[in-house]
N, C-alpha and C positions, 0 to 999 in steps of 0.2 A: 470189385476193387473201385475205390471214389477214383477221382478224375485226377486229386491232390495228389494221390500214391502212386498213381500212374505217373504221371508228372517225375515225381523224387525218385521211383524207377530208373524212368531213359535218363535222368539228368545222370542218374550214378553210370550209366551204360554207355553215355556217349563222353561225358570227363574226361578219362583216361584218353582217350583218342584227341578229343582237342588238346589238349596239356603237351600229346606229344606233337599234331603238328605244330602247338606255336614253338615248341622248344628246339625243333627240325628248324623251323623255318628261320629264328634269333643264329641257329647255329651255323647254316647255311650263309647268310648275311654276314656273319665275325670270319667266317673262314673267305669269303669271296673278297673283304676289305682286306685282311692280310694278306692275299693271294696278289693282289694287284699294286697294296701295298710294297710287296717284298718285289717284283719285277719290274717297279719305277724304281726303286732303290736301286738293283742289277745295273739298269740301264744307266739311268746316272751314273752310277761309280765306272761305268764303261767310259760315259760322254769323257768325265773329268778327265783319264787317265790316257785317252785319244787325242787330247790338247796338250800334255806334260811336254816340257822337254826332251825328257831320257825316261829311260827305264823305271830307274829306280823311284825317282820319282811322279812315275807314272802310278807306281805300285801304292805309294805312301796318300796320294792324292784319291784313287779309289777307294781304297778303304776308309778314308776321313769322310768322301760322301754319301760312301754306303752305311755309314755308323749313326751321321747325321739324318738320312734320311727313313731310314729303317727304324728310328729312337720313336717315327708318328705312328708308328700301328701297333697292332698288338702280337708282336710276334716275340717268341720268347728264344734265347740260342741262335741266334741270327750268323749265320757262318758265311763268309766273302771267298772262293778262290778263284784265283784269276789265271789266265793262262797265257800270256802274251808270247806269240810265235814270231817272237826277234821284236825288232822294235823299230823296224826299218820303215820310213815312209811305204804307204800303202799296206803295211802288213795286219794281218787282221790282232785283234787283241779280243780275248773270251772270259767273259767273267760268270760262273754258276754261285748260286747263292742256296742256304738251306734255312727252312725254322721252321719251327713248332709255333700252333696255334691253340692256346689252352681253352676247352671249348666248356669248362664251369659246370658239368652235370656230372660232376665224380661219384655222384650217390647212385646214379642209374647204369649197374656194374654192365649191363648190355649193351650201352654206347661207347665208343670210344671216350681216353678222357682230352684226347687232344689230336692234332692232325700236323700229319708231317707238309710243308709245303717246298718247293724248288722252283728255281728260276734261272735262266739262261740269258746273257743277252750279247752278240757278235758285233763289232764296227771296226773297219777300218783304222788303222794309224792317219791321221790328219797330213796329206801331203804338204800343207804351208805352214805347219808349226815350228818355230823358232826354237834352234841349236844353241847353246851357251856353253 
């Protein structure tokens, strides 16, 4: 066998392997920036909603900066629920968040075609926030 067919050989042999780590690796990276993406989003719409006055617009102000912030990544179904256990100074307020990260290799029926991501984030109610 010349040296050239040797060559066109391993190129065919080892292809397929690099192809999938770089496609692993791109895919790795889009799901780790939505991941961190979507748990500053969490956190924010926690901070905002730990400043509110009251309740209800505790609730209206989280969600406008989990909407706002969750808009920079690529997350698709982005879902906000909050759990505020009273709203009494010092009480804690809990907000879980859900999306999907569409990971673009739909042709390759052995990968997933996208990945579910969650996020969590707890803070207290602000003991000097202002009552109206």
């Amino acid at each position: 066998m010349s040296s050239r067919g040797q060559a066109l050989v391993e190129l065919a042999v080892c292809m397929p392997v690099i192809m999938l780590l770089g496609l692993g690796a791109a895919g790795v990276v889009q799901v780790a920036d939505a991941a961190s993406g979507l748990r500053a989003a969490t956190e924010a719409a926690v901070a905002a909603a730990v400043r509110a006055p009251s309740q209800a617009q505790a609730i209206t102000l989280a969600g406008q900066r989990f909407r706002t912030v969750v808009g920079a990544y690529p997350i698709k179904n982005p879902i906000l629920t909050i759990s505020p256990s009273g709203f009494a100074r010092d009480a804690a307020f809990t907000a879980s968040a859900g999306g999907d990260v569409a990971l673009g290799w739909e042709a390759m029926s052995f990968l997933p075609a996208s990945v579910h991501l969650t996020a969590t984030a707890t803070m207290q109610v602000e003991p000097w926030r202002t009552h109206r």
